[in-house]
C-alpha positions as CSV (number, residue, x, y, z in Angstrom):
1,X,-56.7,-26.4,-8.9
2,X,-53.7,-26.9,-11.3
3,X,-53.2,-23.5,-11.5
4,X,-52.7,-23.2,-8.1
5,X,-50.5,-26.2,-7.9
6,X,-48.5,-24.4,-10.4
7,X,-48.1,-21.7,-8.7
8,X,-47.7,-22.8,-5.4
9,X,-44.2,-25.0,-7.2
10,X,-43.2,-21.7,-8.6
11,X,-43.2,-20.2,-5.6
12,X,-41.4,-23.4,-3.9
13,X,-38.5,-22.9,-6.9
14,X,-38.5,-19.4,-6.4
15,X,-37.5,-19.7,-2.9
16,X,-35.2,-22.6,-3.0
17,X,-33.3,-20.4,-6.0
18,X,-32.7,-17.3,-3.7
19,X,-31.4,-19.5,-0.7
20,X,-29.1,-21.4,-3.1
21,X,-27.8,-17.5,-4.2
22,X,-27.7,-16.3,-0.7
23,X,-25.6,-19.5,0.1
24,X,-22.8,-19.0,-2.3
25,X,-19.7,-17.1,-2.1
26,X,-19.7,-13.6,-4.1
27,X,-16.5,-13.7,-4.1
28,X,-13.1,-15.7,-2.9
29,X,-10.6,-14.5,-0.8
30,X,-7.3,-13.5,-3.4
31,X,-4.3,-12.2,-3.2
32,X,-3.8,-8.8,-4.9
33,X,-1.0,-6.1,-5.5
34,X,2.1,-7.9,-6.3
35,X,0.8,-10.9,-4.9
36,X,-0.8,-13.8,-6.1
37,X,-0.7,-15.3,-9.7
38,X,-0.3,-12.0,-11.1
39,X,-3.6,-11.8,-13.4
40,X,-1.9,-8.9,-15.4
41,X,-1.3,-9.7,-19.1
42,X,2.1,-8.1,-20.1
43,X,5.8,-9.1,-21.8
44,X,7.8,-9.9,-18.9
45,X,10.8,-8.2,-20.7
46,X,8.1,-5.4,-21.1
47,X,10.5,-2.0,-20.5
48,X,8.3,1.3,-19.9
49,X,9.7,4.3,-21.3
50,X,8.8,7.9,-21.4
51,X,7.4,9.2,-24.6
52,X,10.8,9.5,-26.0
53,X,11.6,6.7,-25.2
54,X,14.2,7.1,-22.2
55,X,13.7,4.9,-19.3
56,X,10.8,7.0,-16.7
57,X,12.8,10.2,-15.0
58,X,14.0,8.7,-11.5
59,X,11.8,11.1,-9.4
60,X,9.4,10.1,-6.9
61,X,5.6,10.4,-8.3
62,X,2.6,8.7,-8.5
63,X,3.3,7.7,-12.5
64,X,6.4,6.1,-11.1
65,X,4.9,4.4,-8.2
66,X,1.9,2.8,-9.9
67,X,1.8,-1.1,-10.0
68,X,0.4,-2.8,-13.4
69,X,-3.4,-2.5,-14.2
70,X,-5.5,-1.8,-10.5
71,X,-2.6,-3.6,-8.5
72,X,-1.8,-0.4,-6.5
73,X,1.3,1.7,-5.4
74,X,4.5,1.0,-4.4
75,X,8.0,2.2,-3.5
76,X,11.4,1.1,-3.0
77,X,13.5,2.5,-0.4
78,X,17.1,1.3,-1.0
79,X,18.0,2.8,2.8
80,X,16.3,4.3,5.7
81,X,17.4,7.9,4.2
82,X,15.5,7.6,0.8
83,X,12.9,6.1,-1.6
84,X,13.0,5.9,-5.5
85,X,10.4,4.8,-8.1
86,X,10.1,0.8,-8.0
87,X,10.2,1.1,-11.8
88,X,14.5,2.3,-11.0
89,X,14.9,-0.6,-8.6
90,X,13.1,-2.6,-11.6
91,X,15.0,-1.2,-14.4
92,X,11.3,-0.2,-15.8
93,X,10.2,-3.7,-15.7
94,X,6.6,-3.5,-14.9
95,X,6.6,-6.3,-12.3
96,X,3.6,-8.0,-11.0
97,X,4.4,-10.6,-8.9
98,X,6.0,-10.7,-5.8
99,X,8.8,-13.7,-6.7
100,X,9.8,-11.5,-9.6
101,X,10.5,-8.4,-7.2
102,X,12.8,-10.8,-5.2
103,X,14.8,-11.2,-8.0
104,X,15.5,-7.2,-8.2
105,X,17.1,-7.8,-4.2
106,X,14.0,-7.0,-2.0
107,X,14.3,-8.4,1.2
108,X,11.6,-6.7,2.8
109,X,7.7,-6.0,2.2
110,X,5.8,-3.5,4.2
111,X,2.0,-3.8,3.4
112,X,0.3,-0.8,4.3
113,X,-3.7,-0.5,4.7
114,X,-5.0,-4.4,3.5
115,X,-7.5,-5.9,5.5
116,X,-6.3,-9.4,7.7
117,X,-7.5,-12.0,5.7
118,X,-5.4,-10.7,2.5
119,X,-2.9,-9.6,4.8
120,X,-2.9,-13.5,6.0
121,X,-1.8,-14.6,2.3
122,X,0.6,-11.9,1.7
123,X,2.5,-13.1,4.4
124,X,2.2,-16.5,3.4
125,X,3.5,-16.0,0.0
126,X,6.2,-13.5,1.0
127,X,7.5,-15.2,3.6
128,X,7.8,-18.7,1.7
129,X,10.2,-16.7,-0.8
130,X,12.9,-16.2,2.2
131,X,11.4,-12.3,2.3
132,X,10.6,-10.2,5.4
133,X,6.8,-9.3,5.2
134,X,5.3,-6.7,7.6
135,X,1.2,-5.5,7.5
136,X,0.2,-1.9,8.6
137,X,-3.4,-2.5,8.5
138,X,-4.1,1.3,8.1
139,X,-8.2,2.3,7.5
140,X,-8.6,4.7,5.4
141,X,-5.5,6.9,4.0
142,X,-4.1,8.6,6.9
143,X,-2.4,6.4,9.6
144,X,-2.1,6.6,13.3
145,X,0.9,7.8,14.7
146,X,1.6,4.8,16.2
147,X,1.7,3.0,12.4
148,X,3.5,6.0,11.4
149,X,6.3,4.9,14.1
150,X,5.7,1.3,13.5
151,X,6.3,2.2,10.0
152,X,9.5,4.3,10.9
153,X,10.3,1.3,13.1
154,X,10.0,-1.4,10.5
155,X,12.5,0.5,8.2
156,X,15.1,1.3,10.8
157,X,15.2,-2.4,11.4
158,X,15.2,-3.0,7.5
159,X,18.5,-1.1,7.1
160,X,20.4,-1.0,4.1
161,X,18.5,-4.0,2.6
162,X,16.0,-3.5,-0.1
163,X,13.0,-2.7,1.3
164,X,9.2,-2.5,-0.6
165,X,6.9,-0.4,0.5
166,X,3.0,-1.2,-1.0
167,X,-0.3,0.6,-0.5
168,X,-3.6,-0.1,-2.3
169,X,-4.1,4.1,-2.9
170,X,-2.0,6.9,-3.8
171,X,-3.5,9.3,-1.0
172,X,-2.0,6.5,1.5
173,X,1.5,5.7,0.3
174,X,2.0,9.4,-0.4
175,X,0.5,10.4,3.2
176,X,2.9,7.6,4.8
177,X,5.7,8.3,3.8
178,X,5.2,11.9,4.0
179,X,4.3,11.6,7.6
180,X,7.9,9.4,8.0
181,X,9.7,11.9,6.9
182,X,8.4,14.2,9.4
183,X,9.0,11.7,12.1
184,X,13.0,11.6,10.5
185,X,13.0,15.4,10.9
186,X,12.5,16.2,7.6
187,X,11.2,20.3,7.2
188,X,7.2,20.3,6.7
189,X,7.4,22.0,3.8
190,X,9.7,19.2,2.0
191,X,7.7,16.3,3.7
192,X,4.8,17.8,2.4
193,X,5.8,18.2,-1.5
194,X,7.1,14.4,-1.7
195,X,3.8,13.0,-0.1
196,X,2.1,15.8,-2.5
197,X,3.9,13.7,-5.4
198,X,3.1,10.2,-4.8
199,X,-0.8,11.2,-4.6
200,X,-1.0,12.6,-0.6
201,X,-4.4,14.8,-1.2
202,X,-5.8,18.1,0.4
203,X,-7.6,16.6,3.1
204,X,-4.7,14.0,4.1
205,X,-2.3,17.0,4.7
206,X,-4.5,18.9,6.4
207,X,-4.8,16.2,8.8
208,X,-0.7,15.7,9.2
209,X,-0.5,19.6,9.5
210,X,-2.9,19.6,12.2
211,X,-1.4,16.5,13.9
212,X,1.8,18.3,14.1
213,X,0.7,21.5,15.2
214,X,-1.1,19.5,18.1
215,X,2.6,17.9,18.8
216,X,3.8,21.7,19.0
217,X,1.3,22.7,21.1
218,X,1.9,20.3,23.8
219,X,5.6,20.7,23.6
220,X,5.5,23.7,24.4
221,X,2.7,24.1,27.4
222,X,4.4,21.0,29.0
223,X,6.0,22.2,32.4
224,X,9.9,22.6,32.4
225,X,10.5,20.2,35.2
226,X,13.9,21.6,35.5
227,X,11.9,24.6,36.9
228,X,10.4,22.6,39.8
């Protein structure tokens, strides 16, 4: 009989401890990237230099766009005509929160590809600094064309004003912007490389190379309506 009392309040515990687990949070809803408190343990007068210790060459790549630690990718786009390594607009400050990149003169944050709720702080903290905050919420690493016009949209309306462009992967930021410069007219071949060298991958410019021979395609079987 005790035995089977014992048991029986085992089994009683047992239950109660895997409703109390399934009731708990795994995990709390953070800010990431350059948001947040910036869990990244670095100097802030922390300068990263090349090998030989010059300041990182000024060329667009995915060395030169990655954010501290697991933070991401990011660009800066000084105009609507060009982007250069945040690191240059940072003066190789590795920078990991979003007040210190005001500082540099960014007016403007577009957030490509993170999901609403992290989007929803983002905003919140961009926003209270006086900055311009815009989410793409992109799934997966090749956008729509609509968010590639929304995108080209965004920076047209950005103009000269510092502008920060931040994706979670490599694959996406290259693949974006690659994709905008297509949209500005850019030749395919060009657009191509400098996608290539922020971290646009195989299968992501297949997909844009596809997308744009579709665009041909109907271009040119659409009816001349000056014929009619």
């Amino acid at each position: 009989m005790k035995n089977t009392l014992c048991i029986c309040r085992l089994k009683n515990i047992f239950i109660a401890t895997l409703l109390c687990l399934s009731l708990t949070p795994t995990h709390s809803v953070q800010a990431c990237g350059w948001w947040g408190d910036g869990d990244v343990n670095r100097d802030v007068d922390e300068v990263l230099t090349s090998l030989d210790g010059k300041l990182l060459p000024q060329t667009l790549s995915i060395k030169t766009s990655k954010l501290p630690g697991r933070m991401g990718y990011g660009i800066a786009m000084p105009d609507p005509g060009r982007a250069i390594p945040y690191l240059q607009a940072t003066n190789g400050r590795l920078i990991n929160r979003i007040s210190e990149l005001k500082i540099f003169g960014f007016k403007t944050v577009i957030d490509l590809g993170t999901p609403a709720k992290t989007a929803h702080l983002h905003r919140q903290e961009t926003e209270a600094l006086g900055m311009r905050y815009i989410s793409i919420p992109v799934v997966g690493e090749v956008p729509s064309q609509d968010q590639v016009n929304d995108f080209s949209h965004q920076v047209v309306v950005g103009g000269n004003d510092m502008l920060l462009v931040y994706a979670p992967s490599s694959a996406l930021l290259g693949t974006m912007w690659s994709a905008y410069r297509i949209n500005l007219g850019a030749p395919l071949e060009f657009a191509i490389r400098e996608g290539t060298d922020l971290g646009m991958g195989p299968e992501q410019e297949s997909e844009l190379r596809k997308r744009l021979s579709n665009k041909h395609r109907l271009t040119e079987t659409k009816p001349d309506s000056a014929t009619h």
